[in-house]
C-alpha positions as CSV (number, residue, x, y, z in Angstrom):
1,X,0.0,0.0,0.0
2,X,1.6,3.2,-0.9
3,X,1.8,6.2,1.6
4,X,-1.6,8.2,1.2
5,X,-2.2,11.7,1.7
6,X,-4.5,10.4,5.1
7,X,-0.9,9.1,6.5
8,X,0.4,12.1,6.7
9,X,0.0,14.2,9.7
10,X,-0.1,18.2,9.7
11,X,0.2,18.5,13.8
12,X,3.9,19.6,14.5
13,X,3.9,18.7,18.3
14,X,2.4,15.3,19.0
15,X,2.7,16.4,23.0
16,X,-0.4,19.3,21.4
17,X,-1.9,15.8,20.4
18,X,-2.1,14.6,23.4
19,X,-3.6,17.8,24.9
20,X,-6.3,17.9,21.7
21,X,-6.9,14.1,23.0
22,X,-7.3,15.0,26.9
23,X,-9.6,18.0,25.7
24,X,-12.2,15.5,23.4
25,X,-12.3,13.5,26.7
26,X,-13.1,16.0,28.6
27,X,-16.3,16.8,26.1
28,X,-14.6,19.4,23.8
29,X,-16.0,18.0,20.5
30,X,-15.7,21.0,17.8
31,X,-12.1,21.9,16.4
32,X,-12.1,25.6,17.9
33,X,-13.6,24.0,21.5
34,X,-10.2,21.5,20.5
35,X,-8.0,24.2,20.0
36,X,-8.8,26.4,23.2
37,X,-7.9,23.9,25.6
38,X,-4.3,23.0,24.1
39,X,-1.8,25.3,24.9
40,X,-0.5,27.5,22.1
41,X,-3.4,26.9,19.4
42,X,-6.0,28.8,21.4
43,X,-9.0,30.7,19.2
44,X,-7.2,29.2,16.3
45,X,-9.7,26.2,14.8
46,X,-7.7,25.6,11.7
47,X,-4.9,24.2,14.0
48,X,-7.5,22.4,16.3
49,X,-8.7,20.5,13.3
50,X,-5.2,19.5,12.0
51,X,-4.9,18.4,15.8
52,X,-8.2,16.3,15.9
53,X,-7.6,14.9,12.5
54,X,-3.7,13.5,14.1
55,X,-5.6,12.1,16.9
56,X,-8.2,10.3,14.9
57,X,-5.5,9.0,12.6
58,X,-3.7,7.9,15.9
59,X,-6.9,5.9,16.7
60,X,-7.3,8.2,19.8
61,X,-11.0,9.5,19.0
62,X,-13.7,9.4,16.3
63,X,-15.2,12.4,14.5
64,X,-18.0,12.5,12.0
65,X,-18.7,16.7,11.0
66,X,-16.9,17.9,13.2
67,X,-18.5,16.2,16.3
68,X,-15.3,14.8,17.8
69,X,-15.4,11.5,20.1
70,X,-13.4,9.4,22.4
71,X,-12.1,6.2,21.7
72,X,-11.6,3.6,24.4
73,X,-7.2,3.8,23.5
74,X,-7.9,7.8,23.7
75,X,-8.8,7.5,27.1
76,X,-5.8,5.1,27.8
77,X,-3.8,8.3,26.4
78,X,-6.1,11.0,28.5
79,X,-5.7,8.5,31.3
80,X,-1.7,8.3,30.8
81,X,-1.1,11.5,29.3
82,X,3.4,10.4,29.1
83,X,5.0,10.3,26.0
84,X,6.2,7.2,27.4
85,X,2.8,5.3,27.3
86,X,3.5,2.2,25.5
87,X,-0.2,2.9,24.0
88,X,1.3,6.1,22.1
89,X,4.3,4.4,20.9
90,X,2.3,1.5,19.6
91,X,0.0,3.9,17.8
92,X,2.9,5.8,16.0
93,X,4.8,2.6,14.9
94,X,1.7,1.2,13.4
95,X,1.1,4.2,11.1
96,X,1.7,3.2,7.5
97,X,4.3,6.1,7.2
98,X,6.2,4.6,9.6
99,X,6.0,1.5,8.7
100,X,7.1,2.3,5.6
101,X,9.8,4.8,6.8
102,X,11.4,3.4,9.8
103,X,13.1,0.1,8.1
104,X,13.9,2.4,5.4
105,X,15.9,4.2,7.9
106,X,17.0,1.1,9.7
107,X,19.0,0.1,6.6
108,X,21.1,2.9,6.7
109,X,22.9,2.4,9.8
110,X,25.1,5.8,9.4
111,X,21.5,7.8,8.7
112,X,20.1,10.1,6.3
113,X,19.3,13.5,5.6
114,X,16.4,15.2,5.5
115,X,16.2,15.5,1.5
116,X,17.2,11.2,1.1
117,X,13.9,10.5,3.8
118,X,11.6,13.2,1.5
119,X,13.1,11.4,-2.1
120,X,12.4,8.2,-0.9
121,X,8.6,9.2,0.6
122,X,8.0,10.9,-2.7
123,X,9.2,7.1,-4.6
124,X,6.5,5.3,-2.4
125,X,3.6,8.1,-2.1
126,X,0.3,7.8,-4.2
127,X,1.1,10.2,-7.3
128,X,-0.1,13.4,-6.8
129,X,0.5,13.9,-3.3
130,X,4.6,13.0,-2.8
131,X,6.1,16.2,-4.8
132,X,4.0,18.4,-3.0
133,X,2.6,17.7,0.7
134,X,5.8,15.3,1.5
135,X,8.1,18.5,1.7
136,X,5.7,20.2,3.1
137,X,5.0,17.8,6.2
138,X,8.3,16.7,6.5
139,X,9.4,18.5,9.5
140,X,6.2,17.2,11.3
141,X,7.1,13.3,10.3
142,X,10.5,13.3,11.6
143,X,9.5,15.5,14.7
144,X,6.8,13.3,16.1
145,X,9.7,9.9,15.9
146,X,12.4,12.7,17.5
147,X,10.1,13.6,20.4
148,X,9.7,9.7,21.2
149,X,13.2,8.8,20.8
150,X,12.4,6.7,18.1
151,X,15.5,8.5,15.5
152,X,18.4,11.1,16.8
153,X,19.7,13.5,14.5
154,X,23.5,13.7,14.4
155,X,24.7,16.6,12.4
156,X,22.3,16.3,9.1
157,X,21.7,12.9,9.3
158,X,18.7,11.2,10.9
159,X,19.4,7.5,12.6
160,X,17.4,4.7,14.9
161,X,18.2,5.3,17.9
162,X,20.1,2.6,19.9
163,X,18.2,3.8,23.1
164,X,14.7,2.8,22.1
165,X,15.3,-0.1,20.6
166,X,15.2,-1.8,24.0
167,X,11.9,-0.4,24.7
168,X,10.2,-1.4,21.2
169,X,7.7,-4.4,21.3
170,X,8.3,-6.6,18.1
171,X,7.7,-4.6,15.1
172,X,4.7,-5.9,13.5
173,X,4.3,-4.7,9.7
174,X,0.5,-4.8,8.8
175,X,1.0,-4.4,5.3
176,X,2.4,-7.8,3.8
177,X,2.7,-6.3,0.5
178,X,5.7,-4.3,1.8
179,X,9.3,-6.2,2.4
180,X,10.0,-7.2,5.9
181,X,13.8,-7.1,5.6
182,X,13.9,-4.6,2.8
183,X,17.9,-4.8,1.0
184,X,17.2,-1.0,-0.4
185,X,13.6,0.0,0.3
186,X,12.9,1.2,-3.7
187,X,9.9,0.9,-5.3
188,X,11.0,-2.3,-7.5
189,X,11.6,-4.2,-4.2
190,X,8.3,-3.2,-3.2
191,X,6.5,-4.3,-6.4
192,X,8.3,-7.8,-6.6
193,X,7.1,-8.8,-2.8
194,X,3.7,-7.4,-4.0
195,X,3.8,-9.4,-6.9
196,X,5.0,-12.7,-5.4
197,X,2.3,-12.4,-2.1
198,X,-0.5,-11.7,-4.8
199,X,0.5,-14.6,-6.8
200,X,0.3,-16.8,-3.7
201,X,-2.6,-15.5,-2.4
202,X,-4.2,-19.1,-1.6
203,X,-0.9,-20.1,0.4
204,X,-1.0,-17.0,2.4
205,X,-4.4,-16.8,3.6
206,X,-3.6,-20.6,4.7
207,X,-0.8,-19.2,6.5
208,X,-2.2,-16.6,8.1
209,X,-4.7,-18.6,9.5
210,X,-2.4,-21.0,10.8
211,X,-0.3,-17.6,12.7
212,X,-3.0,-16.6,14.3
213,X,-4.2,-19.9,15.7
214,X,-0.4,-20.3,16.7
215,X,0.4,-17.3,18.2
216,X,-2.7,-18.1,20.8
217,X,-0.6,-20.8,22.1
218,X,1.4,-19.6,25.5
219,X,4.1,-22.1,24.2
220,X,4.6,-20.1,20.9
221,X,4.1,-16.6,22.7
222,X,7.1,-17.8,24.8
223,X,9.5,-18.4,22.0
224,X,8.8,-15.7,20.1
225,X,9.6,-13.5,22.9
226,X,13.2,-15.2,24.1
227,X,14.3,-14.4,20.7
228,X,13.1,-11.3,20.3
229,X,14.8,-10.7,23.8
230,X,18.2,-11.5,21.9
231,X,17.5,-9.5,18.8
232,X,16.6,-6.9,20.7
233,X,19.9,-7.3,22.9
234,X,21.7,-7.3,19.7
235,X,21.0,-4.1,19.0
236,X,18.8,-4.9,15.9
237,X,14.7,-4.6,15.6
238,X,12.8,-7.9,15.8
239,X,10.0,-7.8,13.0
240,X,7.1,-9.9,12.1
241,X,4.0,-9.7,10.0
242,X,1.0,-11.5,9.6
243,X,2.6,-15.1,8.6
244,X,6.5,-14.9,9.7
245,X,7.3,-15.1,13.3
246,X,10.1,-12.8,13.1
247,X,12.8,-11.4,10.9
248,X,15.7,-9.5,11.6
249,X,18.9,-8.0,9.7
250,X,22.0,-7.8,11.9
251,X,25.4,-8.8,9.5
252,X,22.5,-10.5,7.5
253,X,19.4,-11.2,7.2
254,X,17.5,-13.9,9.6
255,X,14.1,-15.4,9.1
256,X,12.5,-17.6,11.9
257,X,9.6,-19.9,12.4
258,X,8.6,-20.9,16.0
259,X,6.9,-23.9,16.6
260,X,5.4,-25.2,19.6
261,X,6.2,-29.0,19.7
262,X,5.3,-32.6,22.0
263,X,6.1,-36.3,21.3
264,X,2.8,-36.5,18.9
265,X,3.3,-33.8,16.7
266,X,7.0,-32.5,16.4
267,X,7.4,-34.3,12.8
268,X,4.6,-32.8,11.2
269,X,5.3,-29.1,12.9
270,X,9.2,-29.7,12.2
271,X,7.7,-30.6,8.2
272,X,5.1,-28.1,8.3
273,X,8.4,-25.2,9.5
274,X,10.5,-26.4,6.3
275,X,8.3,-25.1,4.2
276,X,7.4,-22.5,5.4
277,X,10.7,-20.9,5.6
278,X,11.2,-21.9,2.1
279,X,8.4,-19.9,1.3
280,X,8.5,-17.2,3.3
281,X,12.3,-16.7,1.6
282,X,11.2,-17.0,-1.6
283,X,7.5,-14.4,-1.4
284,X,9.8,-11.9,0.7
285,X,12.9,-12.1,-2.8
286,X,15.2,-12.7,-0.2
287,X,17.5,-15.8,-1.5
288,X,20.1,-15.7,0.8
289,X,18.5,-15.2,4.1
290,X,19.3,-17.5,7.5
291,X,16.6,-19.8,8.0
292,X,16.1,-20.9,12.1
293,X,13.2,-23.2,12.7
294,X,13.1,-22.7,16.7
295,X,10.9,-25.7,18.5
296,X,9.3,-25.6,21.9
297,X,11.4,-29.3,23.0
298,X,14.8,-31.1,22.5
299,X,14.2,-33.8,19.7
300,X,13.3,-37.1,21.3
301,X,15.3,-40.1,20.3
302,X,13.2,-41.0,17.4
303,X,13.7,-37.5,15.5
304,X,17.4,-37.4,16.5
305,X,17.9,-38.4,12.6
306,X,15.9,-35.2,12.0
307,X,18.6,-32.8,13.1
308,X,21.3,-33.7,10.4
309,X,18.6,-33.6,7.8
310,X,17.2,-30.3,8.8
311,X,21.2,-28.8,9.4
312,X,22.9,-30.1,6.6
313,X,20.6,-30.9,4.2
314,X,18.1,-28.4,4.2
315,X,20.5,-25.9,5.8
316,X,18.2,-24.5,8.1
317,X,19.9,-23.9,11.6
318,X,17.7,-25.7,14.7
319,X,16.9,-23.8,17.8
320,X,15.2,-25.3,20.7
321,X,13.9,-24.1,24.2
322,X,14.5,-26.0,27.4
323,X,13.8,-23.8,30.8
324,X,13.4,-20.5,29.0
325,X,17.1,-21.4,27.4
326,X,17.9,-21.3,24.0
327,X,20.0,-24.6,23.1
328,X,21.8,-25.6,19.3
329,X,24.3,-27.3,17.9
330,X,27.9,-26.0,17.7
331,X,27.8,-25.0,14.6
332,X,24.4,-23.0,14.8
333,X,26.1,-21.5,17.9
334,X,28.9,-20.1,16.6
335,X,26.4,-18.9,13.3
336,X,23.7,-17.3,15.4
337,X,25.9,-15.9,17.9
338,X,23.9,-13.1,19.2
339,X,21.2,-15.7,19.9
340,X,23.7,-16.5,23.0
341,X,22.4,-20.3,22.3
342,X,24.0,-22.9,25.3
343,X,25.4,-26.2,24.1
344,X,23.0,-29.6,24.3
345,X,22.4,-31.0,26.9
């Protein structure tokens, strides 16, 4: 889905959002009653309503001619009013302009200027609106990931910041369309994931079905979080989207597939893991992305024979948990080093 002009927000401070926010909830439903309670905008209803319209795209409140209402994640802000609520930062990541930008800006580790983050809006925006509004807005788009500590500027360049990437929750892409471990972020890489998820359209609604019944599962919630704990650690972003587990790029790029596991099922989820990784490699154009299948149990004795075949034949490295460790062989340890995996037991 290409950036939209609805994406793109025309409030400069989002700490003014959060005062437009606590003003709805306290009844003020019009865009001048908006702008007379936050501080600065007062009398002024053409800035109340470019403050409304941020929190509605935020998800914060509803508004239908220009009767403004609370949503119950508004209240959680008016409740919370910190730009430290998890709630806020959750709401800003899952803007498609960020989601689009911040991976962009992840995959240029020494950062970007201001006119390399506007060319690269303007290659992704719905024609019409990137030449114009893009430059435009562009002071607001980077100031609103500044004031959370989501980028730093150093000199002219604009980075991730190593700071918050401790405090990000897995960073869940809800477009599938777009790469999750883009190699440049252009507009060809764009269309050939596009292409390739449209083409197997049957095979992903399969597998997105079989996410979401997964990811109910305490087990799989459990390993998906230890190794996003070590991503994370590693100073690198732990991704997912609505089929793959998690993805990462660190001094290449890693795809995983958690599986929770017992003595009646771990062949068919071990068989069922294969191919998905395979796939998921192939619809995301990444050929020569690490594949690690991670399992809930140690192999029993009948599946031992598994390990070689899944290792060195399939050359997909084998992670499994034991007491909220992470265990693999030797030479999966010394590959995945920053998974900080113990020896078997």
């Amino acid at each position: 889905m290409r950036i939209q002009s609805s994406d793109i927000p025309q409030a400069d401070r989002i700490e003014s959002v959060i005062f437009a926010t606590i003003a709805i909830a306290n009844g003020a439903n019009t865009d001048i009653l908006i702008a007379n309670q936050v501080p600065g905008i007062e009398g002024d209803s053409r800035q109340g309503r470019y403050y409304r319209r941020a929190a509605e795209i935020l998800g914060f409140i509803t508004n239908e001619r220009n009767n403004a209402r609370i949503t119950p994640k508004g209240r959680e802000i008016a409740n919370n009013p910190l730009l430290t609520n998890p709630v806020l930062l959750s709401s800003i990541l899952n803007l498609n302009l960020y989601q689009k930008l911040l991976p962009f800006i992840e995959l240029n580790q020494d950062g970007l200027t201001r006119q390399q983050i506007v060319n690269y809006l303007q290659s992704i925006a719905e024609e019409g609106i990137g030449r114009t509004m893009i430059p435009r807005r562009i002071s607001t788009i980077l100031a609103w990931i500044r004031t959370l500590g989501i980028i730093e500027q150093v000199g002219e360049h604009f980075r991730i910041a190593n700071a918050i990437i401790h405090a990000l929750p897995v960073f869940d892409l809800n477009d599938i369309d777009q790469p999750i471990l883009p190699a440049t972020g252009t507009l060809q890489e764009y269309n050939t994931v596009e292409r390739r998820i449209s083409n197997a359209n049957d095979i992903i609604t399969v597998y997105k079905d079989q996410a979401r019944l997964e990811r109910a599962n305490n087990a799989h919630r459990q390993l998906v979080n230890l190794v996003a704990d070590r991503i994370r650690n590693a100073n690198a972003i732990p991704k997912s989207n609505q089929f793959i587990d998690l993805a990462t790029s660190l001094d290449g790029d890693y795809i995983f597939e958690m599986k929770s596991t017992n003595d009646g099922n771990v062949k068919s989820q071990i068989r069922k893991g294969i191919s998905q990784l395979y796939e998921y490699r192939y619809l995301e154009n990444k050929p020569d992305a690490n594949l690690i299948l991670v399992i809930e149990n140690p192999l029993g004795n009948a599946e031992t024979w598994m390990l070689d075949y899944i290792e060195n034949d399939r050359n997909i490295h084998l992670v499994w948990d034991g007491n909220n460790n992470l265990y693999g062989t030797p030479n999966t340890r010394e590959q995945l080093g920053f998974l900080g995996l113990l020896p078997p037991i």
